[in-house]
N, C-alpha and C positions, 0 to 999 in steps of 0.2 A: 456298466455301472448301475446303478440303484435307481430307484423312482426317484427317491431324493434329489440325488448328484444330479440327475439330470435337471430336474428346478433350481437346487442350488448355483451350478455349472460354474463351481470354484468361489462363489463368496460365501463369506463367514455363515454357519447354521443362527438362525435368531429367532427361536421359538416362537414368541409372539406374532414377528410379522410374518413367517413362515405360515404358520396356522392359517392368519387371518388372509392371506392366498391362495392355500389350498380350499379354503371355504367359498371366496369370490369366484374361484374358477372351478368350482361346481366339481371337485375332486376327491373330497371326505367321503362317501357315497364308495366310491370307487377303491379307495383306499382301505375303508373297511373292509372291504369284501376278500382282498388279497390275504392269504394265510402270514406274510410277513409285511403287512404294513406299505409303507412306503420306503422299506429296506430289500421290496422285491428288485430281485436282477432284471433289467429289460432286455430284452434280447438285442441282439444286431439288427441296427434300425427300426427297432420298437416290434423287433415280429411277434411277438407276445401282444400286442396292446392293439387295439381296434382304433381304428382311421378318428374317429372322437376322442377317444381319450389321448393319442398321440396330438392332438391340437388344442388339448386344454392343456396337456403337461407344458406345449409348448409356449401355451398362452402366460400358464404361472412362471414359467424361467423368465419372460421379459416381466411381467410384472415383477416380480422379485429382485431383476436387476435395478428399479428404481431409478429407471431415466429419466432424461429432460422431455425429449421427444419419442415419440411411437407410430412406427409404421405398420397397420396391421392389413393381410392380405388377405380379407375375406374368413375368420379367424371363426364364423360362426358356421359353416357350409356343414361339415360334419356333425352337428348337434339339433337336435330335436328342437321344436319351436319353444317349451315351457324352461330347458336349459342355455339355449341360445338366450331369451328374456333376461332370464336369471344374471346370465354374464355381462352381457349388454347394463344391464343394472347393477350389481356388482365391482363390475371392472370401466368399464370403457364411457358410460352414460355419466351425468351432471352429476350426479352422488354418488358413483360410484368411487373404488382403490384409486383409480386416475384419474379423477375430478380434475387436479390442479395440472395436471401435465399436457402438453400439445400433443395431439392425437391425429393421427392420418388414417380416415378407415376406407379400405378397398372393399366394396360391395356387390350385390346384382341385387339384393333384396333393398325394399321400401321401407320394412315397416319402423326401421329404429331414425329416418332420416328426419323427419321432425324435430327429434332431439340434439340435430348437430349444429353447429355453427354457421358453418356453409358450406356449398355441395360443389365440385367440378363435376360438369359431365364431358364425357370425354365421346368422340366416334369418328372414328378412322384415324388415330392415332391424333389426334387435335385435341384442344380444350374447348369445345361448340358453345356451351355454358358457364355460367358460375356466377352464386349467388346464395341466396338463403332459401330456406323452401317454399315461403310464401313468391318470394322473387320469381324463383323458376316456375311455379305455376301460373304465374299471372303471364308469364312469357309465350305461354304454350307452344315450347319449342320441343327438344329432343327430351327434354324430362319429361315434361305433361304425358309425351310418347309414349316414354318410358314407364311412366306411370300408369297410365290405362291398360297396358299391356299385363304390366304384372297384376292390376286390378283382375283381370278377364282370367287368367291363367293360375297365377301363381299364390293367392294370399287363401292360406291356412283355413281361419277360423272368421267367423263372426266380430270377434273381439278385436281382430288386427281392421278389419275393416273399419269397426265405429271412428277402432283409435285415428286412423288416415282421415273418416269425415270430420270428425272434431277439427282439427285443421284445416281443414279444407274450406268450411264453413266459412272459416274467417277469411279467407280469400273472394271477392266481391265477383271475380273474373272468373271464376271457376266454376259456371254452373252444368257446362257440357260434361266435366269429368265427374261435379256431384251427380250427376244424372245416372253417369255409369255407376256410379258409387252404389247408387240406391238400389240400383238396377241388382247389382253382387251382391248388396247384405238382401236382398227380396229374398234371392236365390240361396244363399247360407241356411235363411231361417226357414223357406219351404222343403229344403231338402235335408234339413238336420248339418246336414257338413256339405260342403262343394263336390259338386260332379263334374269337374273338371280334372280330379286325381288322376296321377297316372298309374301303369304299373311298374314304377321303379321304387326298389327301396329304399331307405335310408336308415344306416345307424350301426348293426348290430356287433353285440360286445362276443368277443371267444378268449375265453380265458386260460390260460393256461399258464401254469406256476413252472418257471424254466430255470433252471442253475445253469450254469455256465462249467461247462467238463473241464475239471482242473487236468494242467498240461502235465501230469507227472508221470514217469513211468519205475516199473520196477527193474531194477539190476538182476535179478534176478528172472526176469523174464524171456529172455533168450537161450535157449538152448540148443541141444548140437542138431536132435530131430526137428526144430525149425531150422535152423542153417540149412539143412540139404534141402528139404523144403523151398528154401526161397531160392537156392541155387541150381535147385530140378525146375523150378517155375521158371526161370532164366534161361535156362538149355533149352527149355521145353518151346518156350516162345520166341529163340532162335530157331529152331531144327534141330532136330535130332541128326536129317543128314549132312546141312550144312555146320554143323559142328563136328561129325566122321570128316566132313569133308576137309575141313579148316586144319586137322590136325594130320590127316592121311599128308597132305601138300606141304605142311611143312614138312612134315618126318621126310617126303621127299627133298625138299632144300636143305637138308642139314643132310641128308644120305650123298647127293649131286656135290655139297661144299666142299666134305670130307674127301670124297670121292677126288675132287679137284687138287684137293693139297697133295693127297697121295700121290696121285698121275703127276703130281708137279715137283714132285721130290723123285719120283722115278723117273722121269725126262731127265733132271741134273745129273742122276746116277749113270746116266746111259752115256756113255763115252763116241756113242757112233754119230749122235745127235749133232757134234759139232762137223763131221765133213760128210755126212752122207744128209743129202737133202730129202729123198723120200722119207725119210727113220724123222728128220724134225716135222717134214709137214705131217707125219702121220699121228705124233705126239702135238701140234700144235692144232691137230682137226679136232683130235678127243678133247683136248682142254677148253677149246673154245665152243666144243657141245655142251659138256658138262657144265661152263658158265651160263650158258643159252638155258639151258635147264635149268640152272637157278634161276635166272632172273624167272621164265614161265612160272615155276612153280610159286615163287613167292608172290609175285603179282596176284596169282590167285587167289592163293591162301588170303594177301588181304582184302581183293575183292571180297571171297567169299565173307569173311568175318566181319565186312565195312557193310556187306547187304545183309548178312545175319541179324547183325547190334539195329540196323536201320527197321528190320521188318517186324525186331525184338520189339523193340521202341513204339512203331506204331501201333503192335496189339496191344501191349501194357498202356497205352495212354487209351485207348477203345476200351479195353477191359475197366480201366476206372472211370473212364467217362459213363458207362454204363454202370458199374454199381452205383456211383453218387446220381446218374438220371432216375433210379429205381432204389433210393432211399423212401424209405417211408415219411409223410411232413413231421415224425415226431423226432426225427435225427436230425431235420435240419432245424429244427428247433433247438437243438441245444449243443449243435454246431457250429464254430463261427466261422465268418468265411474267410477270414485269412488262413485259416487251417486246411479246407480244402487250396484254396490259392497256392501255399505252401507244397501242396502233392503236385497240383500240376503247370509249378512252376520250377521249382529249385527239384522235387524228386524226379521227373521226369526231364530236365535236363541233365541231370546226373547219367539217365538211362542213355539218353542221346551223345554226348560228348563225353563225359568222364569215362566210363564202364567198356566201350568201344574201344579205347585207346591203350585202355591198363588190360583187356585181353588181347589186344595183338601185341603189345609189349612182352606180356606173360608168357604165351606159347609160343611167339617165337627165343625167347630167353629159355627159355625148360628146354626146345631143342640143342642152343648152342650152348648150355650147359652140358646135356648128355654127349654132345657130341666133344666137347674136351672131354668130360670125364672115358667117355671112350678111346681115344684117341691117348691119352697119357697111359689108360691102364693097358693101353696095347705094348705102347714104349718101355713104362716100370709098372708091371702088376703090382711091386711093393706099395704105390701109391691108395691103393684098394684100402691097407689099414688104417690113413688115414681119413679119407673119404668118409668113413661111418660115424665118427665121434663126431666131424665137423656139421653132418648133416642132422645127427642129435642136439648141437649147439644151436645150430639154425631152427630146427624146428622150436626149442623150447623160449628164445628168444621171439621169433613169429607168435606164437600163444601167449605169450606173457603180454605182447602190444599188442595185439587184436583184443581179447578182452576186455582191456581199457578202453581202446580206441575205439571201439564198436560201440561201444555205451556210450565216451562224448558226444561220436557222430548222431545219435539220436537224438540227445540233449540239442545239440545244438538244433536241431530239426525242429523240434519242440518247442524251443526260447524263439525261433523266429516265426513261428506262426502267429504271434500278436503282434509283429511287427507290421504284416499283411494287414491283419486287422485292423489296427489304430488306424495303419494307414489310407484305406479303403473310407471308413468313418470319417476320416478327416477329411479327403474328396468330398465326399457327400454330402457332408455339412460343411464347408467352408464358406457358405453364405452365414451361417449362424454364426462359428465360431470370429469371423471379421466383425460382425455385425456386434457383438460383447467384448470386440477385443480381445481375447483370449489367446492368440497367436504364441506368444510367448510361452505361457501352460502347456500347450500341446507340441510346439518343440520342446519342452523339456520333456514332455511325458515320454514323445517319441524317442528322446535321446536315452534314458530310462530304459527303456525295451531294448534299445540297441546297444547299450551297456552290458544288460540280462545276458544277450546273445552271445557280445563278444566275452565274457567270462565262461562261457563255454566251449567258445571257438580255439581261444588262445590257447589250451592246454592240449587241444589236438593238436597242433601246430609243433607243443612244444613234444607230446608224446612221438611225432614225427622226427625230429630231430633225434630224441632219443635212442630210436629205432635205427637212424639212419649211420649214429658213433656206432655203435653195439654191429652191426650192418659190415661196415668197416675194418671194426676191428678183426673181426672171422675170415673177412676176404685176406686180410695181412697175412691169416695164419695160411690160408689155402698156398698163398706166392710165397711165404716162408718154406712151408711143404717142398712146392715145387722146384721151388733153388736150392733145397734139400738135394732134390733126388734129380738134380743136375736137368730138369725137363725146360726145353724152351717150349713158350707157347705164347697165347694174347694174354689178355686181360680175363680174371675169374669172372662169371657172370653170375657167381651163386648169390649175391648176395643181392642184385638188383632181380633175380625172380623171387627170394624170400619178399623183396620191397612189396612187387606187384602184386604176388598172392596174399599181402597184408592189407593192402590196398584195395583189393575187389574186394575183400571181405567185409571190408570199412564199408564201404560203397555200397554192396548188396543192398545195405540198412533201405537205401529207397527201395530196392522190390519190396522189399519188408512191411513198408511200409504203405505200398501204394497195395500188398497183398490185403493190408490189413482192412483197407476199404472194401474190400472183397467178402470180408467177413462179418461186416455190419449188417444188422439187419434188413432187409432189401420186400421190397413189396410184393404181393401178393403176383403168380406168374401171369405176363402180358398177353399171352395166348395161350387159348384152351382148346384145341380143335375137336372136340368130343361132346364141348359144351355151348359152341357157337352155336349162336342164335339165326335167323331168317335173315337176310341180306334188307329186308322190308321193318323189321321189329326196332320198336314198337310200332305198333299202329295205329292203336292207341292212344296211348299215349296215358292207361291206368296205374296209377303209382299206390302201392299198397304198403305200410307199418306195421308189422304184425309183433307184437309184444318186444317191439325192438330198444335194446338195450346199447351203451357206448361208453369209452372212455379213453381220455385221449393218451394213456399210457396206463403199462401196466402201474397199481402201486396206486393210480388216482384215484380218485372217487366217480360213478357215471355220471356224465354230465345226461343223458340223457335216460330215464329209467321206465321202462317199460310204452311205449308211444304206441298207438294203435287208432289208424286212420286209414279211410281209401280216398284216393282223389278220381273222379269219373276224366275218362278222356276228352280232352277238351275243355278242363273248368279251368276257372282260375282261384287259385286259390292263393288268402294272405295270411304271412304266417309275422307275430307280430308276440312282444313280453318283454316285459323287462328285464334291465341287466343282469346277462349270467342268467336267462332263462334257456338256454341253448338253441338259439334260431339257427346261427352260425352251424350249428354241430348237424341240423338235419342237412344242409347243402354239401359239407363233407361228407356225412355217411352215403348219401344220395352218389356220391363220384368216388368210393369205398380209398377217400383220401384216410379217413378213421377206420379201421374194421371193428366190426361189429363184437361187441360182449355178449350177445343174447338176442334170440328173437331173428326180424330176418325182412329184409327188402323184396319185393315184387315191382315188377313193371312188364304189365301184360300178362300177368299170370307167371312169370319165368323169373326163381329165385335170383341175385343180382350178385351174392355169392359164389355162384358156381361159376361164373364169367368169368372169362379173363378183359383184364384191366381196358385192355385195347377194344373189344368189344363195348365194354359199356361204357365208357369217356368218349368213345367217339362219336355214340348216338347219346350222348346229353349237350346243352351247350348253355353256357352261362353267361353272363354280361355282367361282369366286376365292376364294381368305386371305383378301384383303381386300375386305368387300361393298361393291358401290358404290350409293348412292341417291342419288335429284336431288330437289333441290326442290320440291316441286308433293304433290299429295294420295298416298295411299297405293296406288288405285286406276290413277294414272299411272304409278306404279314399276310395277307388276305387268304391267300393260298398257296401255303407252305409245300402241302403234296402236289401242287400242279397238278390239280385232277377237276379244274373248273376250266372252262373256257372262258378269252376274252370279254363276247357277248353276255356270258352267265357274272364276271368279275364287275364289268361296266353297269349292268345294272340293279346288282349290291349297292354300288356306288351312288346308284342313282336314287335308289331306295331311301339311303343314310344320310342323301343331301351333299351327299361328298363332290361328285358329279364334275360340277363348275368348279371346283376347287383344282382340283387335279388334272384336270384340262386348262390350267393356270399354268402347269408346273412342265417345263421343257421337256424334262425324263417320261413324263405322263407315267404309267405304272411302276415303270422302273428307275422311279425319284427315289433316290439313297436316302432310306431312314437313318437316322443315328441312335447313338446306346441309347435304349429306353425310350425313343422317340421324343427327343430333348427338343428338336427342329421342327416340330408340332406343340398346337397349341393342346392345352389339356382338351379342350373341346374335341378340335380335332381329331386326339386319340381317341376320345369315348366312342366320336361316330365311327371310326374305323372299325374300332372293336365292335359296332352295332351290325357294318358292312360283313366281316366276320363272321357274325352270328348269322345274318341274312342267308351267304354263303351256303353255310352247312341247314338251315331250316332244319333241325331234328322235331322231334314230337312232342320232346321234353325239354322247355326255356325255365333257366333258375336267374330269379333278378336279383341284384344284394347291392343296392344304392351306388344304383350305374348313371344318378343323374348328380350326385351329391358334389360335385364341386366343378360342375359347367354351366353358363349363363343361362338365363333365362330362355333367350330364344331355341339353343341347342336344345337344351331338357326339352320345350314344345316340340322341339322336332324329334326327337325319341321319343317320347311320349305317344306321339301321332301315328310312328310309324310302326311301334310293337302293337297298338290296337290292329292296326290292318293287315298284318301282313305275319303277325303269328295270333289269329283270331282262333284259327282250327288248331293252334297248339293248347297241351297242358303247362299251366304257365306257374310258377311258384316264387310269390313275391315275397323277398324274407325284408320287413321293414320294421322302423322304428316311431317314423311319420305316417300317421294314422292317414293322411290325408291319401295316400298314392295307395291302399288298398282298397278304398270304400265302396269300388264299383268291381269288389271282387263280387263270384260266386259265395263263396265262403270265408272265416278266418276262422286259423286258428290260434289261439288263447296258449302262449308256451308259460307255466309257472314253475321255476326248480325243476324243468330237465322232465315235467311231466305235462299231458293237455289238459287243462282245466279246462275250457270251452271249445266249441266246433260249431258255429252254426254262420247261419248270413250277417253281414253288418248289420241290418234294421232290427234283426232279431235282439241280437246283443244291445243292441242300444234301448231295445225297450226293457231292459232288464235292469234298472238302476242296482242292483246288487251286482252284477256282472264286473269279472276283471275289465274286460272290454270298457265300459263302460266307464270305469273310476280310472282309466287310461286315457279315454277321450276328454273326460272334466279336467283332467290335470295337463291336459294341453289347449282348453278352453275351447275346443270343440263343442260342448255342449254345455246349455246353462244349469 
């Protein structure tokens, strides 16, 4: 849904107080800048929107619900110090939109507690404290602690300092932490901003204007050279000889069946059979071979066809698992994921249970078809006349319900893919959606969808039945025939292999469309063996821009336009601009997640272009906002290829401060993570992801606000440990908080997707005309 819908989140639109929310929550700015407003689509789970603006949208939905009470979780983490202010003043502080309303704020920062009521402090799951500010200082208990800490570490600017001594002042008891106090603003004012920054970034915005791919397809899109198409891709990922094979063994059991009835109407004919014993056992040896050979043959046949469908099955699910791992990020931007869900749930059980069953059905039906049909035309050749018009009727009946039917099974394919969706989004937020109440909305919504669905369903169902009269009525004429021309026999089976070959055909629709993922556009190739690089590269660790150009789809405008910089090996360098200046876009083009419009990447002299993927992702490493973990033990996150040893894993761990943590944990390495690492604390995850990076040491570290929403202590301990332990790396801090680059080598100054500045922080700062510089005033970094 919409930037809107998501603030609104089902109450009425009311302009005025709408506005006057978007304003409070530092969102007009943002809003603007989008070509459709606050009418822009956000993608599935905000992938469109950067980790700050997804906590201000989320910050306006609760303001806007206009509650009694307000629980917020640290609601400022992702925003810069001068809009963090802003909101804090706006929304949450004594004047602010919630002035009147009782307010719960979850914290790690100081500088707004002043202005609260009263404070818990909380350690080791207790309540240690609680009081007012002046209260807990005079206590000098775990806040005072808490305090000094962040004083030495954590506080920004000059300005956040005074604000804390003003208070402090007035506390009689407090002259040890003024002490410190004085001691950090000394240090502020002789070093221009604090040199305690780390090199983690915070903040940056990647924009990108995403529509949502309407579900529709054309009637017209299926044709007969796609049909054989999807049904060569079917054979073809059976075998070719287990499908000879499958058909050779029946044709044998329907040869051996035949064979059997004959031998068994010539034992009856045989008059000797009842008193000579050798003449029956010799006729009771052949019949009980020839049934022996049925059964062999057919076991086979369905072996064979039960291991065919089976080995069908797991390349078609490899096969799509591989095109969607090697989508480019601009398709999963504007794919959602109940639509992949969709393929490799319901299409690929189709491949597994449905399609398996309707082909051993099929072939063996077409043989004990042919075989009455042979068997009658031996008895009355006249029946041949009738055989051709009925197998006319049957064909043009089959093409009249596949046509149809082929196109509902799509539909229906289609209408349930936002069923996945909704549903998926509704897991995910189910803490929001409780927490407004809205439970009822989204059962209805989801019953909506599943309405959608089943008005596509039921017409298959009923085209089915339709098939199955018309089906019926042709078998009547076949037995009408028959008792024509005086022939005993079984039951017709033409009309239940007309069923089945209607029915694969239905069916096919999932290769069809698990093919169709095949044909999306897929990334750049993962190996280049012509173009690999040294087993050592870089070595360096020199990253060169040469008039390079980017956009993050055809049709867009470049976010990035013409950039040209070197970084020496070994510097660190901070790359820093305001929104929609393209920070974000150099760390994709850097891991060719973007490819390049123009111009051209180096690292160590060796275009990054001509690489395959696998080569250069492997030698870059990055440390993300947001940590990612999978599934599986703890020992697989850290190292997926198993290509570290214990000793080299253990002391990652110990690097990351993880160490005693996981020597806590009975499994010890192989402690079951859960999805997403839900059974870790955020913190947690970020050091893992630091142990990770420790892991693999490449030459080239990209940081992109890898401390932005873990405590205090954590961040010191990342902080502490990328100075030492990637000193000899090229480091590329992409931030929005001035503070965590200042003890770069260099910054770079990103304005509209071009460099406006390049030089050292002090430089910049002596430049009062400098972007740099009218960056650091407006975050009160400098007077």
């Amino acid at each position: 849904c919409t930037l809107r819908d998501n603030i609104l989140f089902g109450l009425p639109y009311d302009k005025r107080k709408y506005q006057r929310v978007v304003n409070a929550c530092a969102l007009k700015a943002d809003i603007e800048m989008l070509s459709a407003g606050d009418q822009t689509e956000i993608g599935e789970k905000g992938i469109n929107m950067s980790g700050g603006q997804k906590q201000r949208i989320a910050l306006a939905r609760a303001v806007y619900a206009d509650a009694d009470v307000y629980l917020f979780d640290d609601p400022l983490s992702a925003v810069d110090s001068h809009v963090g202010k802003h909101i804090f003043e706006e929304v949450i502080g004594p004047n602010g939109v919630l002035s009147k309303k009782t307010k719960i704020l979850v914290t790690h920062g100081v500088v707004f507690l002043p202005q609260t009521d009263k404070i818990y402090v909380l350690k080791n799951g207790e309540v240690s404290e609680s009081g007012t500010y002046q209260q807990l200082l005079d206590n000098k208990g775990a806040f005072a602690e808490f305090l000094l800490h962040h004083i030495n570490q954590e506080v920004e600017d000059e300005q956040d300092l005074e604000d804390i001594k003003q208070v402090l002042e007035k506390a009689a008891s407090s002259e040890d932490i003024l002490g410190k106090l004085e001691q950090a603003i000394t240090k502020a004012r002789t070093e221009s901003l604090s040199d305690t920054s780390s090199l983690v970034s915070q903040g940056s915005l990647r924009r990108r204007n995403t529509k949502r791919k309407d579900s529709t397809i054309s009637v017209q899109s299926i044709k007969e050279a796609e049909k054989k198409l999807e049904e060569g891709k079917l054979i073809e990922s059976i075998g070719i000889g287990m499908t000879i094979g499958t058909f050779v063994l029946n044709a044998a059991y329907t040869a051996f069946q035949i064979g059997s009835n004959m031998w068994l109407t010539e034992w009856a004919d045989d008059e000797r059979s009842a008193y000579d014993d050798s003449v029956r056992d010799m006729y009771l040896g052949v019949y009980a071979g020839l049934g022996l050979a049925q059964a062999i043959s057919v076991y086979f046949a369905f072996l064979l066809i039960s291991l065919g469908c089976l080995y069908s099955s797991r390349i078609m699910h490899d096969l799509l698992l591989k095109y969607v791992i090697h989508w480019p990020m601009e398709v999963f931007d504007i794919t959602p994921q109940g639509r992949v869900l969709n393929r490799f749930s319901k299409d690929v059980d189709t491949l597994d249970n449905v399609l398996p069953q309707l082909l051993r059905v099929f072939i063996s039906q077409v043989f004990a078809v042919l075989s009455t049909v042979v068997v009658i035309s031996i008895s009355t050749p006249i029946f041949l006349a009738a055989v051709v018009p009925i197998a006319i009727l049957y064909y043009l009946v089959q093409r009249f319900y596949v046509a149809t039917s082929r196109q509902l099974m799509r539909l229906e394919s289609v209408t349930r893919s936002p069923i996945y969706s909704h549903f998926s989004e509704t897991v995910t937020g189910v803490t929001s959606i409780r927490a407004y109440n809205v439970q009822t909305e989204f059962v209805e919504e989801n019953d909506e969808k599943v309405d959608h669905n089943q008005v596509c369903k039921y017409p298959n169902i009923i085209a089915n039945r339709w098939l199955a009269i018309r089906l019926e009525m042709v078998g009547n004429l076949i037995i009408l025939f028959s008792s024509l021309f005086a022939i005993l026999g079984g039951q017709s089976n033409a009309g239940l292999v007309v069923r089945m070959t209607s029915d694969i055909e239905t069916n096919i629709v999932s290769v069809e469309r698990i093919k169709e993922y095949g044909e999306t556009k897929q990334e750049a190739e993962w190996v280049i063996e012509r173009t690999a690089p040294k087993p050592e590269w870089p070595e360096d660790g020199r990253v060169n821009f040469t008039d390079y150009k980017v956009r993050y789809r055809e049709g867009l405008d470049l976010v990035l336009r013409g950039i040209n910089f070197e970084v020496n090996g070994g510097e660190k360098i901070g790359i820093v601009g305001r929104t929609g200046a393209g920070k974000s876009s150099l760390t994709l083009a850097l891991f060719r997640i973007i490819e390049a419009a123009g111009g051209k990447i180096s690292i160590d002299g060796i275009d990054i272009s001509i690489l395959g993927l696998h080569a250069l992702r492997s030698r870059l490493t990055i440390i993300p906002q947001d940590p990612v973990l999978f599934s599986g033990t703890l020992r697989m996150n850290l190292d997926p290829f198993e290509s570290k040893s214990d000793e080299e894993i253990w002391k990652s761990l110990e690097l990351a401060h993880l160490k005693s943590f996981v020597n806590t944990l009975a499994a010890g390495l192989n402690h079951e993570i859960s999805e997403g690492g839900e059974n870790l604390s955020v913190g947690q995850r970020q050091l893992v992801c630091l142990a990770r990076a420790l892991l693999r040491k490449t030459k080239v570290l990209i940081l992109d606000e890898a401390t932005a929403a873990v405590d205090l202590e954590t961040d010191d301990l990342i902080q502490k440990t990328i100075r030492t332990e990637f000193k000899e790396c090229t480091v590329l801090t992409i931030a929005h908080r001035l503070n965590t680059i200042m003890d770069s080598d260099r910054v770079i100054v990103l304005d509209k997707g071009e460099i406006s500045e390049f030089a050292s922080p002090d430089e910049l700062l002596q430049n009062k005309s400098s972007i740099f510089y009218s960056m650091a005033k407006d975050a009160n970094l400098v007077s």
